[in-house]
PDB file of N, CA, C, O and CB in Angstrom:
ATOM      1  N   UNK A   1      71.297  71.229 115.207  1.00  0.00           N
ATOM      2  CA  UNK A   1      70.878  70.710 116.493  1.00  0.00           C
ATOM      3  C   UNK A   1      71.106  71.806 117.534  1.00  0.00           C
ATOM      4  O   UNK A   1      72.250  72.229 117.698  1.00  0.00           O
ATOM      5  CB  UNK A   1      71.653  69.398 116.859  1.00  0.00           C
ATOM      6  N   UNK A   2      69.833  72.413 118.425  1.00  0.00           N
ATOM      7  CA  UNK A   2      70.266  72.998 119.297  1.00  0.00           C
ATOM      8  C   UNK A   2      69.447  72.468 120.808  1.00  0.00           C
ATOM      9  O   UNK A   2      68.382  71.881 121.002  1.00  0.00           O
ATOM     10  CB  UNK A   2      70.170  74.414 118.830  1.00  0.00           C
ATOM     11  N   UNK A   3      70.399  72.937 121.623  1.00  0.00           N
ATOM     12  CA  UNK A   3      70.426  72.238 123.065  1.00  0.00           C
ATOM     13  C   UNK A   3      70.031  73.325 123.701  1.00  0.00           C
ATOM     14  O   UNK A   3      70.551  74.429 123.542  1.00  0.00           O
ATOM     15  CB  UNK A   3      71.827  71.595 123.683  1.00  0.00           C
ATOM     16  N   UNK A   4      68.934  73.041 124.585  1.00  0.00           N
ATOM     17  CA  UNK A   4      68.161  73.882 125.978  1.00  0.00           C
ATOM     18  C   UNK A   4      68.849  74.012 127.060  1.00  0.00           C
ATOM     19  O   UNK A   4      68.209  74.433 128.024  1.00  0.00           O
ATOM     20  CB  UNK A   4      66.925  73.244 126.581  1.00  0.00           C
ATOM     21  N   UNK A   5      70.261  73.724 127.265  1.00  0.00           N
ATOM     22  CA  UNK A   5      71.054  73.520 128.568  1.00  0.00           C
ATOM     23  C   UNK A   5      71.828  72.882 128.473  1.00  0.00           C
ATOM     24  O   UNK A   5      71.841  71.905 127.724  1.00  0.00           O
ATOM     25  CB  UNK A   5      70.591  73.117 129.563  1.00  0.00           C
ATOM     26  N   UNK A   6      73.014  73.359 129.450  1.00  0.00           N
ATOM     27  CA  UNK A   6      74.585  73.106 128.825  1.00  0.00           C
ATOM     28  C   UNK A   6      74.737  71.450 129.196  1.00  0.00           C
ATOM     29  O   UNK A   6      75.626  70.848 128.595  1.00  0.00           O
ATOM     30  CB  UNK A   6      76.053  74.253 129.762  1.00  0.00           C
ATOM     31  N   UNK A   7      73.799  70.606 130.281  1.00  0.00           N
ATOM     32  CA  UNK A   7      73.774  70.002 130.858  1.00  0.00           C
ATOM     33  C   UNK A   7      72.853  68.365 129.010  1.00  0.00           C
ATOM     34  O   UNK A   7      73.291  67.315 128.540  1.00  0.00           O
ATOM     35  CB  UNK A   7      73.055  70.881 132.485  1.00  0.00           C
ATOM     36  N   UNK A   8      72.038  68.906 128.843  1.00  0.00           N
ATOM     37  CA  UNK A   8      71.921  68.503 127.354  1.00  0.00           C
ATOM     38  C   UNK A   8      73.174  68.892 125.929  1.00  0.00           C
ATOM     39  O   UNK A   8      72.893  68.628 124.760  1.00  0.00           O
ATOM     40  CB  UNK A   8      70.505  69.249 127.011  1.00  0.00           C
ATOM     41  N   UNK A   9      73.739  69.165 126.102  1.00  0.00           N
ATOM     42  CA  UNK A   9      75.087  69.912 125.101  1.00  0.00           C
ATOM     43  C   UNK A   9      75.817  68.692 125.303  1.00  0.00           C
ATOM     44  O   UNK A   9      76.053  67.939 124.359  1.00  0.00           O
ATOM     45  CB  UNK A   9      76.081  71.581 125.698  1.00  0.00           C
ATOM     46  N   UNK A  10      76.249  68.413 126.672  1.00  0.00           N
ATOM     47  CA  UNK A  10      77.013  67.645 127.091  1.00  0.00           C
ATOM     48  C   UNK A  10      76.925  66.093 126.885  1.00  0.00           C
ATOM     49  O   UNK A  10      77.793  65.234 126.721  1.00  0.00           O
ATOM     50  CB  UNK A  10      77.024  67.977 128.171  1.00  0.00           C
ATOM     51  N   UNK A  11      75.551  66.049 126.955  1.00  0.00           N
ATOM     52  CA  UNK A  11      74.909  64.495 127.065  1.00  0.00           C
ATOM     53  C   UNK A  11      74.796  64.446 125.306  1.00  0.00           C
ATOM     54  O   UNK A  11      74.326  63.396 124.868  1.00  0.00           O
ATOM     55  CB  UNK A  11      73.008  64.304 128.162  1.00  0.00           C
ATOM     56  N   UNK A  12      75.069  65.177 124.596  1.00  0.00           N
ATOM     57  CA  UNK A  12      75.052  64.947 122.610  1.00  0.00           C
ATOM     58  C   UNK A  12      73.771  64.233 122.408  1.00  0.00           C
ATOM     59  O   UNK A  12      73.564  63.976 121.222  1.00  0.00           O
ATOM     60  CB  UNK A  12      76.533  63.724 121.755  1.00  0.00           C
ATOM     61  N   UNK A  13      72.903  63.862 123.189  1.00  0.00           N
ATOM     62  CA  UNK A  13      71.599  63.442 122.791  1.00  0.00           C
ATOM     63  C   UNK A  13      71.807  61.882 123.103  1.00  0.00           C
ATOM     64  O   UNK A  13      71.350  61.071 122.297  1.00  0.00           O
ATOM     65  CB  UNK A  13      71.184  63.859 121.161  1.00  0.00           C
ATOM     66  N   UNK A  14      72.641  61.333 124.517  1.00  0.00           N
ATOM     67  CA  UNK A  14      72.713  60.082 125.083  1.00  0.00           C
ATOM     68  C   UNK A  14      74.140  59.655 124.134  1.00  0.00           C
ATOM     69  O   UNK A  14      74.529  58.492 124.231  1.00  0.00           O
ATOM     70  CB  UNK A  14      71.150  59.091 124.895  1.00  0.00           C
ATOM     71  N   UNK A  15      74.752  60.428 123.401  1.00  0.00           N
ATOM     72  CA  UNK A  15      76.184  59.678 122.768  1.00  0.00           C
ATOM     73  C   UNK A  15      77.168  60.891 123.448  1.00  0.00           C
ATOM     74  O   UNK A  15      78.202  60.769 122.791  1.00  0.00           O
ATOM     75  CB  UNK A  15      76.315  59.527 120.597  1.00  0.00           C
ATOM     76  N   UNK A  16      77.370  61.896 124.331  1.00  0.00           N
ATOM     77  CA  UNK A  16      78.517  62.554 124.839  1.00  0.00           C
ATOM     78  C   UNK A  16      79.271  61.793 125.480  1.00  0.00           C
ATOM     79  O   UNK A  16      80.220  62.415 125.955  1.00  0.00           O
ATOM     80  CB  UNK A  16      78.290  63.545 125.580  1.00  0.00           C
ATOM     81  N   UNK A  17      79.277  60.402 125.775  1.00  0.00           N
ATOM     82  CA  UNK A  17      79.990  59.575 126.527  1.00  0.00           C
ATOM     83  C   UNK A  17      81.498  59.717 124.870  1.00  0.00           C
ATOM     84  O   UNK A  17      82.649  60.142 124.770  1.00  0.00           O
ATOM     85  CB  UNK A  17      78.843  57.680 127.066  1.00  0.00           C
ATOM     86  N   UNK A  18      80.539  59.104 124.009  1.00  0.00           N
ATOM     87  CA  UNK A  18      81.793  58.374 122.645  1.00  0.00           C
ATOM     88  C   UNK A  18      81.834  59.914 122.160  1.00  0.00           C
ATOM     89  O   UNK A  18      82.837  60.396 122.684  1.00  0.00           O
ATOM     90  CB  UNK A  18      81.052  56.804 120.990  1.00  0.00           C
ATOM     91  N   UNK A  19      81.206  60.850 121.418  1.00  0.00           N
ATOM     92  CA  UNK A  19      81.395  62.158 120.937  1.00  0.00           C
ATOM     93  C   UNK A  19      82.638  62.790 122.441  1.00  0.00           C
ATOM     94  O   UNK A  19      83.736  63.129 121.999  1.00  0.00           O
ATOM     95  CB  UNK A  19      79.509  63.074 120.728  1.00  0.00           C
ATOM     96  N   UNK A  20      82.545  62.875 123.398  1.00  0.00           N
ATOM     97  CA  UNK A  20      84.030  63.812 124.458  1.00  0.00           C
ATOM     98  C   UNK A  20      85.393  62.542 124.244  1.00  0.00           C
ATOM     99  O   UNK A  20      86.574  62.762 123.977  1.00  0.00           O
ATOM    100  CB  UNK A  20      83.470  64.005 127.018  1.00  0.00           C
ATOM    101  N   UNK A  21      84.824  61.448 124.434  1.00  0.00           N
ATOM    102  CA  UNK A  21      85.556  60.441 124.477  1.00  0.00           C
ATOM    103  C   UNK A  21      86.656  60.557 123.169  1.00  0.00           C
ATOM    104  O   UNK A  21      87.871  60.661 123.336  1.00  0.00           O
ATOM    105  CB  UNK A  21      84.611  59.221 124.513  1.00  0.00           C
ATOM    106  N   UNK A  22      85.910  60.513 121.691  1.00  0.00           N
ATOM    107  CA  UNK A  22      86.636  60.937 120.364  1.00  0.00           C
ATOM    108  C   UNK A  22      87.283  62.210 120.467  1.00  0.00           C
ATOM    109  O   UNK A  22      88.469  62.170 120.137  1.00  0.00           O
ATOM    110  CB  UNK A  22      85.688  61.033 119.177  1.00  0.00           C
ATOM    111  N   UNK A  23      86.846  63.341 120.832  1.00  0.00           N
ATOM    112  CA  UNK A  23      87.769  64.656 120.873  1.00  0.00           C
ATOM    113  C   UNK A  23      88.482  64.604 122.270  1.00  0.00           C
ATOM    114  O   UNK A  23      88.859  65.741 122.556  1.00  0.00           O
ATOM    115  CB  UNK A  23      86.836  66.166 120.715  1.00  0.00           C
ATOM    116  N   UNK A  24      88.781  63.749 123.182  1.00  0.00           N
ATOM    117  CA  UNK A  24      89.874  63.772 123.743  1.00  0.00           C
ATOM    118  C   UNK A  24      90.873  63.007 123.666  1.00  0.00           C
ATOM    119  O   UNK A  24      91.782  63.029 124.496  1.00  0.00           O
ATOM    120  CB  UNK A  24      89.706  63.823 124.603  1.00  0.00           C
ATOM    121  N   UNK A  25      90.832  62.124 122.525  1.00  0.00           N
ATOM    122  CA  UNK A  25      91.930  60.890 122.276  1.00  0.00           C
ATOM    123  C   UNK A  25      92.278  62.415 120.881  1.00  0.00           C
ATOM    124  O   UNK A  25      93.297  63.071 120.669  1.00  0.00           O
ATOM    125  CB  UNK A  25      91.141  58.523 121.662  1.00  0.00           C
ATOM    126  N   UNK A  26      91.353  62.439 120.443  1.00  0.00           N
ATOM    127  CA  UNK A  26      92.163  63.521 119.278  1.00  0.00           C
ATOM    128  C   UNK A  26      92.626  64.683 119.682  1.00  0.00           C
ATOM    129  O   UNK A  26      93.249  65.453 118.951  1.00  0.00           O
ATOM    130  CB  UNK A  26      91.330  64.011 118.141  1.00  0.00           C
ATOM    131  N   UNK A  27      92.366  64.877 120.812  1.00  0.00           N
ATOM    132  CA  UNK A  27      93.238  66.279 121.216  1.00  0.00           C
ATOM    133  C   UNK A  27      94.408  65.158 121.521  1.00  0.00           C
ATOM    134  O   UNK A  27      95.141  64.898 120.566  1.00  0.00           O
ATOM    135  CB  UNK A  27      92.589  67.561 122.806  1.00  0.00           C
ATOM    136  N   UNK A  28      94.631  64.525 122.666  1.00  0.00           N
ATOM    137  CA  UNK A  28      95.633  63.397 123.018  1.00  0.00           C
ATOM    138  C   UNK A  28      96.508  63.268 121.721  1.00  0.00           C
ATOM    139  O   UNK A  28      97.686  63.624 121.761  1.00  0.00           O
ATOM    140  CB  UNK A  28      94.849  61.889 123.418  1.00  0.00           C
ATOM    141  N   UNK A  29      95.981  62.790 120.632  1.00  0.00           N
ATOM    142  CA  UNK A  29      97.238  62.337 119.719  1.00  0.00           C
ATOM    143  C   UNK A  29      97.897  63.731 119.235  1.00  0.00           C
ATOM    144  O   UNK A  29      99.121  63.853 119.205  1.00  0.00           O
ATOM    145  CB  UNK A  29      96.726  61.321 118.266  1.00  0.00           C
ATOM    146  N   UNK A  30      97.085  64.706 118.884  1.00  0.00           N
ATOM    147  CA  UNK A  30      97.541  66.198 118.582  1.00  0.00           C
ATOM    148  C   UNK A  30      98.750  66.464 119.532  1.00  0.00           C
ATOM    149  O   UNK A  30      99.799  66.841 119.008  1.00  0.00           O
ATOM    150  CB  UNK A  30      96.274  67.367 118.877  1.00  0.00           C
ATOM    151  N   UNK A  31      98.703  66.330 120.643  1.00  0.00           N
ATOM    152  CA  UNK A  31      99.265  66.530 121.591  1.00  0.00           C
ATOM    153  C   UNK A  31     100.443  66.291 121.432  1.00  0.00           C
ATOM    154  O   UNK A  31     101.307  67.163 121.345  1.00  0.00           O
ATOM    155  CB  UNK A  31      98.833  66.070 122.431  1.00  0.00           C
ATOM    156  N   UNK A  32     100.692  64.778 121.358  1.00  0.00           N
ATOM    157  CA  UNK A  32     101.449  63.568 121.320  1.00  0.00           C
ATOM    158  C   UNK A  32     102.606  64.573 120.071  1.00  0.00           C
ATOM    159  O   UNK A  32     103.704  65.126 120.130  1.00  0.00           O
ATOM    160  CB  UNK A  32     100.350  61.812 120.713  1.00  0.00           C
ATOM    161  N   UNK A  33     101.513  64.342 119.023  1.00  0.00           N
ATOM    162  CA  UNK A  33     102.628  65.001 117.820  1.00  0.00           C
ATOM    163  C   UNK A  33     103.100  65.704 117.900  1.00  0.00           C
ATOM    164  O   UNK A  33     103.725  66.005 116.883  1.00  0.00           O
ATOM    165  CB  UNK A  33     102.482  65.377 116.818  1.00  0.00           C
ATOM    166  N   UNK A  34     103.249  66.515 118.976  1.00  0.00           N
ATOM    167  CA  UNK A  34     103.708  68.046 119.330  1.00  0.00           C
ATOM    168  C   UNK A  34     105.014  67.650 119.989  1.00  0.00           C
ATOM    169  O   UNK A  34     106.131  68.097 119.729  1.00  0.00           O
ATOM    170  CB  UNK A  34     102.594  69.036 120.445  1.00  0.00           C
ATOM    171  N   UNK A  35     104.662  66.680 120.938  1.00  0.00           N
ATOM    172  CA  UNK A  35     106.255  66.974 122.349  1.00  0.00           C
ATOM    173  C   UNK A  35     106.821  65.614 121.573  1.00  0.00           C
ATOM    174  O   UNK A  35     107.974  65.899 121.251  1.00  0.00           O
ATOM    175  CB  UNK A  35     105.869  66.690 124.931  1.00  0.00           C
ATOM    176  N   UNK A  36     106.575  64.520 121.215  1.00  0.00           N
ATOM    177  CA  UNK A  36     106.999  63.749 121.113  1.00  0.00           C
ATOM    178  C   UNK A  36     108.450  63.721 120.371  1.00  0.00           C
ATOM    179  O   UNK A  36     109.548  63.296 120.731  1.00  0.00           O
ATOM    180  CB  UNK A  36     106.125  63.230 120.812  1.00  0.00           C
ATOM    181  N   UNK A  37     107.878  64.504 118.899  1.00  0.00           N
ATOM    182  CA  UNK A  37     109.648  64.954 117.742  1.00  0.00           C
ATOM    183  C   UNK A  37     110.403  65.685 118.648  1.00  0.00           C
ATOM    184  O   UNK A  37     111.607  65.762 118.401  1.00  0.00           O
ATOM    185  CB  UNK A  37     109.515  66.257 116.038  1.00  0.00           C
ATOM    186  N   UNK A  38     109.771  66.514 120.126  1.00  0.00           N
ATOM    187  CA  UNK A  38     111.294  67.543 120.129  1.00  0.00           C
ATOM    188  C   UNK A  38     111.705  66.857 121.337  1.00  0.00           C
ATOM    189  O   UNK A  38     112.780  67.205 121.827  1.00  0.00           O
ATOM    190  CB  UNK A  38     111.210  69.569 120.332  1.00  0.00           C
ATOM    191  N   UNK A  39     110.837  65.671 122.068  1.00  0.00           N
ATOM    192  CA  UNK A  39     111.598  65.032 123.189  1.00  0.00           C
ATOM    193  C   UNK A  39     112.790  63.818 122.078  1.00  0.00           C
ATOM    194  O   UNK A  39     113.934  63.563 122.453  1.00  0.00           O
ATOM    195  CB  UNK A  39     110.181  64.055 124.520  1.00  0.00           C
ATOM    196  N   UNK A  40     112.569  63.605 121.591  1.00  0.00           N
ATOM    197  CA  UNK A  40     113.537  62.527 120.414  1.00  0.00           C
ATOM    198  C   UNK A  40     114.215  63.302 120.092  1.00  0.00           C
ATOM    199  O   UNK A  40     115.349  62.825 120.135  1.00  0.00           O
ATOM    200  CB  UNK A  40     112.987  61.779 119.055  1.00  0.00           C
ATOM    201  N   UNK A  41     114.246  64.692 119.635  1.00  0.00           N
ATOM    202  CA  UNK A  41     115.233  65.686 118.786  1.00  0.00           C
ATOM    203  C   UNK A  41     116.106  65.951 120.102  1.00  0.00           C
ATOM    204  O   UNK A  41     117.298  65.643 120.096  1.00  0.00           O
ATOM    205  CB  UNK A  41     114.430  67.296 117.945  1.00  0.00           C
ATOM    206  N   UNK A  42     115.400  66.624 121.428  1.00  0.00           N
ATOM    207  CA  UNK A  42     116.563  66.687 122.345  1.00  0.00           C
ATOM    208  C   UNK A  42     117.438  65.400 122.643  1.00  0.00           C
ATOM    209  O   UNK A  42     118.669  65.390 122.678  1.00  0.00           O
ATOM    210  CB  UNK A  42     116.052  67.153 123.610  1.00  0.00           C
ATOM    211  N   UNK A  43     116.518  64.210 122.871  1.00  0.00           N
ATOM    212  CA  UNK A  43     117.510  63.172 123.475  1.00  0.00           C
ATOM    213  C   UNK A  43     118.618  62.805 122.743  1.00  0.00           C
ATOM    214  O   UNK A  43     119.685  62.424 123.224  1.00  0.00           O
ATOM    215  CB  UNK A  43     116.901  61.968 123.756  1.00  0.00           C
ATOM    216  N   UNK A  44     118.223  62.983 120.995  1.00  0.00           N
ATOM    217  CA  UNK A  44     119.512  62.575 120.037  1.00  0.00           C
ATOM    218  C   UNK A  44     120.444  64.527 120.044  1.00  0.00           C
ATOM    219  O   UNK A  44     120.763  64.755 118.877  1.00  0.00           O
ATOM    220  CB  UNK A  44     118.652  61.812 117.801  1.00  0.00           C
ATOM    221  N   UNK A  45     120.558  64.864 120.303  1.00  0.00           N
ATOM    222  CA  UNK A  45     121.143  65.689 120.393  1.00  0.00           C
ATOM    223  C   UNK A  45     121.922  65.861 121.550  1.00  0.00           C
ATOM    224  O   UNK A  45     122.894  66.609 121.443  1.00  0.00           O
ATOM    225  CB  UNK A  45     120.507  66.419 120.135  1.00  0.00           C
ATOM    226  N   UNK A  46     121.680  65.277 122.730  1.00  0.00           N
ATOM    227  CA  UNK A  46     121.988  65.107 124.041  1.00  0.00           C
ATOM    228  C   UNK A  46     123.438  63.872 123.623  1.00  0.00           C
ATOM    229  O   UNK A  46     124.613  64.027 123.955  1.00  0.00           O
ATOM    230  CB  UNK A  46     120.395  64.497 125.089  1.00  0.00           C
ATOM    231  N   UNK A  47     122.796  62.588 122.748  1.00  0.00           N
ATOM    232  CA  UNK A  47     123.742  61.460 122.436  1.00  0.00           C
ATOM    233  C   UNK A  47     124.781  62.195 121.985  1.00  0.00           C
ATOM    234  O   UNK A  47     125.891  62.214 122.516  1.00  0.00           O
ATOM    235  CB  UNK A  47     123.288  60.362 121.414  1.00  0.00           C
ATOM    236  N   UNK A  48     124.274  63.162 120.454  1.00  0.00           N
ATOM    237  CA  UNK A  48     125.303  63.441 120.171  1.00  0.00           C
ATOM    238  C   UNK A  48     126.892  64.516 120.821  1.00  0.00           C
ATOM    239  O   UNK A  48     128.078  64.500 120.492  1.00  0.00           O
ATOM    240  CB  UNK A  48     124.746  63.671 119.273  1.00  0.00           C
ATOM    241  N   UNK A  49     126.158  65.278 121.772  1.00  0.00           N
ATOM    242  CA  UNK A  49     126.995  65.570 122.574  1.00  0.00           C
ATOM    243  C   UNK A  49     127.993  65.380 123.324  1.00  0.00           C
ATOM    244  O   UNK A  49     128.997  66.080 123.453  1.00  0.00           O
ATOM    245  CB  UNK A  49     126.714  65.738 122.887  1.00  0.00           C
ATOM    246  N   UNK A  50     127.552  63.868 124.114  1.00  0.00           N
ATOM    247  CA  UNK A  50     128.091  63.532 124.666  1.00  0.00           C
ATOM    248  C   UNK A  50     129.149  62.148 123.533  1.00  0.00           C
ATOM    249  O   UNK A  50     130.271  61.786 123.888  1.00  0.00           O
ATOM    250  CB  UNK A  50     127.158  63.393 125.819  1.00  0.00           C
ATOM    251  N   UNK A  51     128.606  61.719 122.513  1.00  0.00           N
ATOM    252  CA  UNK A  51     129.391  61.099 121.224  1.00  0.00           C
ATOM    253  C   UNK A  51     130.818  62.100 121.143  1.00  0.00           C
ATOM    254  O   UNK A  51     131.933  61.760 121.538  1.00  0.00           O
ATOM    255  CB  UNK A  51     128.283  61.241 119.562  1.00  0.00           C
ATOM    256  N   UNK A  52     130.356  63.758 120.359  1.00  0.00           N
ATOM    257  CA  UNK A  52     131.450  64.231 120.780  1.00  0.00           C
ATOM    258  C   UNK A  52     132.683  64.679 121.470  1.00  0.00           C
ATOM    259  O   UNK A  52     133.761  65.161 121.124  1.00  0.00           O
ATOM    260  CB  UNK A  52     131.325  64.396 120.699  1.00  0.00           C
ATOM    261  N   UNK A  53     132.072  64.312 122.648  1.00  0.00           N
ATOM    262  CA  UNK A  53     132.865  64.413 124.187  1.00  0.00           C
ATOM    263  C   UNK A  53     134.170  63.227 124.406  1.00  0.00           C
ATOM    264  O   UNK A  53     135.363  63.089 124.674  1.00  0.00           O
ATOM    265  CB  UNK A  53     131.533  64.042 125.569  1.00  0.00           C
ATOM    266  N   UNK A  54     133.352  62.777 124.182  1.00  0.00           N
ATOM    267  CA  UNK A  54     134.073  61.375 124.547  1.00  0.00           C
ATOM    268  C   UNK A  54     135.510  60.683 122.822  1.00  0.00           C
ATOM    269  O   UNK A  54     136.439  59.876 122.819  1.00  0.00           O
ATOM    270  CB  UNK A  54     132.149  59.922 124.804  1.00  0.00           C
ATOM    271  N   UNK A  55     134.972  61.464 121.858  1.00  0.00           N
ATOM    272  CA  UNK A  55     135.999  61.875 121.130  1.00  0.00           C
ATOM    273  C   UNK A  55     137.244  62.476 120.973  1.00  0.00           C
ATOM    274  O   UNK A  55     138.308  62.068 120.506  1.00  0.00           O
ATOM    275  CB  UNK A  55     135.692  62.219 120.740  1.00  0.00           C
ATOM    276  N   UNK A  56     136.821  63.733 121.553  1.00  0.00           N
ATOM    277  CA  UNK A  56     137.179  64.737 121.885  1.00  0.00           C
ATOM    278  C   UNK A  56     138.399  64.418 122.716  1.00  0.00           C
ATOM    279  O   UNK A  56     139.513  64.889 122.487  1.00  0.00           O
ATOM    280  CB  UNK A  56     136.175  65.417 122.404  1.00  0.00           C
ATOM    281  N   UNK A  57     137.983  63.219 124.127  1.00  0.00           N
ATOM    282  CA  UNK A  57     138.930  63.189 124.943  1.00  0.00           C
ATOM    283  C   UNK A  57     139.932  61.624 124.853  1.00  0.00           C
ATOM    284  O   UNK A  57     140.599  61.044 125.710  1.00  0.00           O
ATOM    285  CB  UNK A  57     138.181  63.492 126.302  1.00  0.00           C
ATOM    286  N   UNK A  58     139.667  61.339 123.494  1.00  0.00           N
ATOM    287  CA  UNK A  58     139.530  60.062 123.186  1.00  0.00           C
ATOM    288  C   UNK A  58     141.526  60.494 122.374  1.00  0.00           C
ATOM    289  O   UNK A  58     142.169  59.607 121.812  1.00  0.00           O
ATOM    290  CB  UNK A  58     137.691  59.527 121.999  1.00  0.00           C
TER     291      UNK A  58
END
């Protein structure tokens, strides 16, 4: 399939609404999988810190 103008590229032939719509929920979840493990990895690492602390002075 080729397109005469970036302005047709865009429109996917009247489906660029659901075709941008699908590659931005899939960039979105890509995304997601990225920050999500190391915001959970810092916050339990943060617990455990402060777990030790409070041992520590325990």
């Amino acid at each position: 399939m080729s397109f005469n103008s970036v302005s047709e590229f865009l429109a996917m032939g009247g489906h660029g609404l659901y075709v941008w719509l699908s590659y931005g929920l899939g960039a979105g979840v890509i995304v997601a999988n990225l920050i999500l493990p190391k915001l959970s990895r810092n916050r339990l690492l943060a617990e455990q810190k402060r777990r030790l602390r409070r041992e520590e002075t325990a």
